[in-house]
C-alpha positions in Angstrom: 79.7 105.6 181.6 76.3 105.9 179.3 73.4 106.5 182.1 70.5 105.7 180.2 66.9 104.7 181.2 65.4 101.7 178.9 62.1 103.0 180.1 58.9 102.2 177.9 59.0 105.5 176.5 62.4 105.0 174.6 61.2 102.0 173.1 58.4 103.6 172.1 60.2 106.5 170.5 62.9 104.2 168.7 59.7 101.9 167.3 58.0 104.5 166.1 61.0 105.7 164.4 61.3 102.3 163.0 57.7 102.3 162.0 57.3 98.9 163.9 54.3 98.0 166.2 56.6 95.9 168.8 54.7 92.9 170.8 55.3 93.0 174.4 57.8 90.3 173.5 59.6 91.6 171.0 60.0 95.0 173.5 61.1 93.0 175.9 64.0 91.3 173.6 65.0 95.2 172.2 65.4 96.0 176.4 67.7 93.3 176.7 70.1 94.1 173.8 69.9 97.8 174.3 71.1 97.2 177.8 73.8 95.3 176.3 74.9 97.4 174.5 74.7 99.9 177.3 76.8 97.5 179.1 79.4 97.7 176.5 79.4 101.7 176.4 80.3 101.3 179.9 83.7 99.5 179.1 84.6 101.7 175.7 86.4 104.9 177.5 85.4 108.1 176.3 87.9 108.7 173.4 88.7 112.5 173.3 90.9 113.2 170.2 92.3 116.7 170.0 89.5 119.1 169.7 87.2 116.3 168.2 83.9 115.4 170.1 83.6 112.8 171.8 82.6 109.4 170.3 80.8 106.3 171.1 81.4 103.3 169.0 78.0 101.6 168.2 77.4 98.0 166.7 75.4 98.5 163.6 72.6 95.6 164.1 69.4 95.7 163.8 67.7 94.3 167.5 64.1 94.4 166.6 63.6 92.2 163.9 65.1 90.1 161.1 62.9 90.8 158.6 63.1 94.6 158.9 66.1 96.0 157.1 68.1 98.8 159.1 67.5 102.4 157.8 70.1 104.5 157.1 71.8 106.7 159.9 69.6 110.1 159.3 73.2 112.1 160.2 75.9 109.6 158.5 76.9 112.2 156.1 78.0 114.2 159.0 79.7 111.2 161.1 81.9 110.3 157.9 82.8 113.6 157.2 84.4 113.4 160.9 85.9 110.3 160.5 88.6 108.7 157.6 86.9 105.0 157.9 83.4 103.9 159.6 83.7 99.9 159.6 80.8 98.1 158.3 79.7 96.5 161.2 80.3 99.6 163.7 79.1 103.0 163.4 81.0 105.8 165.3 78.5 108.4 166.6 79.5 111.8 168.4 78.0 112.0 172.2 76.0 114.8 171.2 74.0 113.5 168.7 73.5 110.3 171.0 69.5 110.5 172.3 69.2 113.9 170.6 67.1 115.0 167.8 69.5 114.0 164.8 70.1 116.5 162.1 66.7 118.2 162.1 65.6 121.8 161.1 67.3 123.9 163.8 70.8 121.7 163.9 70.5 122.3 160.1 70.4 125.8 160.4 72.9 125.8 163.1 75.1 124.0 160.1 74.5 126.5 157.7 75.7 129.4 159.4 79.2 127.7 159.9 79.4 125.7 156.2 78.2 126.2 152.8 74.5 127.1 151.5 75.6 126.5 147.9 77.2 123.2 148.5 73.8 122.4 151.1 72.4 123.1 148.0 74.2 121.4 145.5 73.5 118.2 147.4 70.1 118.4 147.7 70.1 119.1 143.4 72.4 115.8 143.1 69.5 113.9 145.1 67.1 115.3 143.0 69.2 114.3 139.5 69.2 110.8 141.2 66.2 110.4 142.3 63.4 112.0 140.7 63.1 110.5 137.6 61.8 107.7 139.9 59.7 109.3 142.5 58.7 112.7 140.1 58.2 115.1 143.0 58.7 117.7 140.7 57.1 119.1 137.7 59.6 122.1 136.8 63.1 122.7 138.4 64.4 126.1 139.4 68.5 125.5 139.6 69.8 128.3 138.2 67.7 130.8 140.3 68.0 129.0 143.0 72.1 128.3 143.0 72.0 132.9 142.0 69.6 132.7 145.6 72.2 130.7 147.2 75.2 132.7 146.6 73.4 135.7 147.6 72.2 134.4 151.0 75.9 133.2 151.7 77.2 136.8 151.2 74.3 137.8 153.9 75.0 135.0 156.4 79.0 135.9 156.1 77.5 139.3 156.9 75.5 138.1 159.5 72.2 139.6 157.7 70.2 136.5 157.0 66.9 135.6 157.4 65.2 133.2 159.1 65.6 130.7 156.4 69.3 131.2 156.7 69.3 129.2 153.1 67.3 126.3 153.7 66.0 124.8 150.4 61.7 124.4 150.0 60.0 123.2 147.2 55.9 124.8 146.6 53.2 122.9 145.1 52.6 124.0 141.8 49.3 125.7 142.2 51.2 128.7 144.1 52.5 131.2 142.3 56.2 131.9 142.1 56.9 134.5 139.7 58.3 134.1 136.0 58.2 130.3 136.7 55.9 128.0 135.4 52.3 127.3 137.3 50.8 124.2 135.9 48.3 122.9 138.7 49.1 119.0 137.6 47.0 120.0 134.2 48.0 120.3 130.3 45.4 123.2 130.3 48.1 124.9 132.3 51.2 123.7 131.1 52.7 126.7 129.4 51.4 129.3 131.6 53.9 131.1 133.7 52.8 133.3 136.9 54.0 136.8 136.5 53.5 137.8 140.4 54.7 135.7 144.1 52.1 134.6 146.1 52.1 135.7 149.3 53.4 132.9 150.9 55.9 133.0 148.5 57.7 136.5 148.8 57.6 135.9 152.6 59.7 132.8 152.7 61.6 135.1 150.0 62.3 137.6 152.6 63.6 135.4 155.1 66.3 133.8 152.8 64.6 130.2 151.8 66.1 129.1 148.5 62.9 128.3 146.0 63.9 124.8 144.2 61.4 124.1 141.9 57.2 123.5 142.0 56.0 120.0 143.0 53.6 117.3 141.6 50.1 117.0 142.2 46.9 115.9 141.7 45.5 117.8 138.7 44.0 121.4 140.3 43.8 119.7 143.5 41.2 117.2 142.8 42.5 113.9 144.2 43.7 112.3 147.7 46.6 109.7 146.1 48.8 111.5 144.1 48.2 109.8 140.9 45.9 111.8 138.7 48.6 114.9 137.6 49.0 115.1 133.9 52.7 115.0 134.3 52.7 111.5 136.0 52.1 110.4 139.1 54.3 111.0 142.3 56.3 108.0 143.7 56.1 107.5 147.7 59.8 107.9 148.4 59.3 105.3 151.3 57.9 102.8 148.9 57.2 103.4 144.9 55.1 100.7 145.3 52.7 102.6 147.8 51.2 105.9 146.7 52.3 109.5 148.4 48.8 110.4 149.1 47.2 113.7 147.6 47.0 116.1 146.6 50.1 117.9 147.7 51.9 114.7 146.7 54.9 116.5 145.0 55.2 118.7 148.5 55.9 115.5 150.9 57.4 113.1 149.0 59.8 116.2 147.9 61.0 116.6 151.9 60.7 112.4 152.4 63.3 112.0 149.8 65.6 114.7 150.8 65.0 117.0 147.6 63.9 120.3 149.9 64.0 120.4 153.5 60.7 121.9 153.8 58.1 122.3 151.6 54.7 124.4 151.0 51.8 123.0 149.8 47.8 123.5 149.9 44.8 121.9 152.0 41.2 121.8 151.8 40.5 118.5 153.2 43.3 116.9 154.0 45.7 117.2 150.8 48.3 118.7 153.3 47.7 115.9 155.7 47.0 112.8 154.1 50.2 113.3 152.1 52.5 114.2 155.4 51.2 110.6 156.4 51.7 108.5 154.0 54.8 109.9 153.0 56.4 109.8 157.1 56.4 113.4 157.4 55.4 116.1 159.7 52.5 118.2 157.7 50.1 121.2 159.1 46.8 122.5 157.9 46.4 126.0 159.4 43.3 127.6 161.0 41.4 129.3 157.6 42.8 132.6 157.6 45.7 132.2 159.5 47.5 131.7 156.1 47.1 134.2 152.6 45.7 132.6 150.2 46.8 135.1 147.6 48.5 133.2 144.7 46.7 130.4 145.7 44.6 128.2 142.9 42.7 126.9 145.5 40.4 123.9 144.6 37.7 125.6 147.5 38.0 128.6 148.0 35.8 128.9 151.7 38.1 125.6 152.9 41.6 126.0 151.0 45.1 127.3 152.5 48.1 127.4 152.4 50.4 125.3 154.8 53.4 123.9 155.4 55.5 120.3 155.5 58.9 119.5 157.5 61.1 116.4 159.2 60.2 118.2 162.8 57.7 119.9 164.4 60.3 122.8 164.6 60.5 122.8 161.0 56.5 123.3 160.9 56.4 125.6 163.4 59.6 127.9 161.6 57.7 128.2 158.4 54.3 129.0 159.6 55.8 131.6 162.2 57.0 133.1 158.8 54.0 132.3 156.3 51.3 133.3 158.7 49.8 137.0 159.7 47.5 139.7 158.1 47.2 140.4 154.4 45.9 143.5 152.4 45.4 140.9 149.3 43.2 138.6 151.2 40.5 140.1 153.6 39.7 136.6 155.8 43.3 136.7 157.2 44.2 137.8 160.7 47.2 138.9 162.6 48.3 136.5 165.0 50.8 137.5 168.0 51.7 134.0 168.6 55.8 132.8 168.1 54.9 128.9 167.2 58.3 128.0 167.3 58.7 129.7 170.1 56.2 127.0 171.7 57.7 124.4 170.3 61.3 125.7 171.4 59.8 126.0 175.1 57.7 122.6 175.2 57.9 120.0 178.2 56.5 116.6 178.1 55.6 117.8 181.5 52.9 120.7 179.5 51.0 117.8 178.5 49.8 117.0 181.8 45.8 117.4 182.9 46.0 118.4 179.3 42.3 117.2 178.2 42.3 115.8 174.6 39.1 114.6 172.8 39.0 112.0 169.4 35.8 111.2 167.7 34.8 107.5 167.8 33.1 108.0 164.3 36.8 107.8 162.8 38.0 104.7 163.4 35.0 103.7 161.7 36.1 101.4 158.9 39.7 102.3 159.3 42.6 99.3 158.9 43.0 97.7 161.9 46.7 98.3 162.1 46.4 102.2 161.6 43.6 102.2 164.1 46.1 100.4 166.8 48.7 102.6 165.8 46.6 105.8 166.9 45.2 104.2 170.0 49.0 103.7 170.8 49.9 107.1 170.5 46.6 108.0 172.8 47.7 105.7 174.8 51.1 107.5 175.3 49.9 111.0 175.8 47.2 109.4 178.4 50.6 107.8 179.7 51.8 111.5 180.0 49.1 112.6 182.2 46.7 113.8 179.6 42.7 113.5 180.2 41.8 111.2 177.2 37.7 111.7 176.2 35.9 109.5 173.8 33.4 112.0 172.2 30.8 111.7 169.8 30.1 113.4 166.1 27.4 111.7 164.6 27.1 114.2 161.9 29.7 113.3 160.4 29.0 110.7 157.9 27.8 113.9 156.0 31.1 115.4 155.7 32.1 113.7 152.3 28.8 114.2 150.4 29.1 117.6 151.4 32.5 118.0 150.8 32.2 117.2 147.1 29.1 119.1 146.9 
């Protein structure tokens, strides 16, 4: 028996994973089929096959709307390689990854300690030969050093000397520095040079076992918000090629949207970490100036610029910049911080949220779509919901911010 609580807040989580804004109708009709097929979990015993998991068998429809084609299954790979057949109409999905966090950074690290780095690897390089020629998240490839990286950090997990990485494959904007490979910036002036040192950020994920796969698009030295100004083309949104990635780290989120790296490091001064995480449906994180070295950095501002990093999870965020983060000889504004983030995000209850007082500016929904500005509001909405103190503040200083910026 599946005991399961249609409460507002799953529908909530499954819309937002759908990217739908549900009327109060159309939540009510998802209620009513979800309980259905509750209903029918109820009936379907348990099947326990030898030492296999066990299973529930779920009708592959889509309840919320006919106009919005189903997604694929973010862990199918994984269900098929448990099962000989998966009829079209039915998908077969193990208990545990029923209501759970499907696939993300820590299951994936789980994964590679037990199975392959070279053939976790391999796959993500097959995606890339499909796909980028279409979506051009990448302006040089690193295979071969990365499949010698691989093999190396397989001998260390089958030790059990790995790093925190534990093989996981991340992709750098091309205006850090990885050594002997090429450092363009998204211009022709720099299209030959190749960086003869690591940046910081760099030799740190290095250390902890992250397989380097190549340097990503961008908006040429850092000077754009959409992703389309590079010199070598601009980067496809891997949700729609139609829509741009956003900028200028564009290379750096489309790269983990698509599936080519499963994290990725890029670069922000005023939002070209963050405006790119957005439009490309992934988590990004601009760290606190100086939390990050910015050593091996071509910054585009040099008092505003960092390093930071992208991810499918908050976990995946909060890995890297646990790893990326701390005190540098090689850049005097850093400082050491004693904080574990993942270790926050590891011990995180809704229930910390509460009396939790949050602030947003009115000045920013100032000439903002409608539909992104309901979307926000519904998010407020739901950590008010939660029991945090919601406060409309004021900055009226900051219709200055722009001129200023590009002063």
């Amino acid at each position: 028996m599946v005991e399961t609580i249609i409460n507002d807040s799953v529908i909530g989580r499954v819309s937002e994973i759908a990217r739908l804004k549900l009327s109060d109708k159309e939540k009510e009709k998802f209620r009513e089929e979800f309980e259905r097929i509750l209903e029918e979990f109820s009936i379907i015993d348990e099947i326990k096959v030898g030492e296999k998991e066990l299973y529930y068998v779920v009708e592959n429809v889509n309840v919320l709307r006919k106009d919005s084609e189903p997604k694929p299954f973010n862990n199918i790979n994984r269900i098929r390689s448990n099962f000989n057949k998966i009829e079209d109409d039915f998908i077969v999905v193990p208990r545990n990854l029923w209501f759970s966090d499907i696939m993300f950074t820590r299951d994936l690290i789980e994964d590679l300690l037990s199975k392959s780095v070279e053939e976790h690897l391999h796959k993500k390089i097959e995606e890339i030969e499909k796909r980028n020629k279409e979506i051009n998240a990448f302006i040089t490839l690193s295979t071969e050093e990365a499949e010698k990286s691989s093999k190396e950090i397989q001998k260390k997990i089958n030790d059990g000397t790995q790093g925190k990485l534990s093989g996981l494959v991340i992709s750098i904007k091309d205006n850090i520095a990885v050594s002997n490979t090429r450092m363009t910036c998204g211009s022709k002036v720099l299209e030959n040079y190749i960086a003869p040192y690591d940046a910081t950020v760099t030799n740190l994920i290095k250390k902890e076992d992250g397989i380097i796969i190549g340097k990503c698009n961008m908006d040429e030295f850092a000077c754009g918000s959409d992703g389309t100004s590079s010199y070598f083309g601009p980067t496809k949104n891997p949700r729609n090629i139609d829509y741009v990635p956003g900028g200028s780290s564009s290379g750096s989120a489309a790269s983990v949207a698509a599936d080519f790296s499963d994290l990725s490091i890029g670069s922000d001064t005023g939002g070209s970490i963050r405006c790119p995480a957005s439009f490309c449906g992934v988590y990004g994180f601009k760290p606190s100036y100086g939390l990050v070295s910015r050593y091996g950095l071509s910054d585009m501002a040099m008092s505003l610029e960092g390093p930071g990093p992208f991810a499918k999870d908050t976990y995946g965020i909060a890995l890297l910049l646990d790893i990326i983060s701390g005190k540098d000889s090689r850049d005097t504004v850093t400082v050491q911080s004693n904080n574990s983030y993942l270790k926050t995000v590891e011990n995180f209850k809704d229930g910390d949220i509460k009396n939790m007082k949050i602030a947003y500016a009115k000045e920013f929904f100032e000439g903002v779509d409608e539909n992104i500005k309901n979307m926000i509001l519904d998010k407020i909405g739901a950590l008010e919901s939660q029991g945090a103190k919601i406060e409309e503040v004021s900055l009226p200083n900051i219709k200055y911010s722009i001129p200023i910026y590009y002063l």
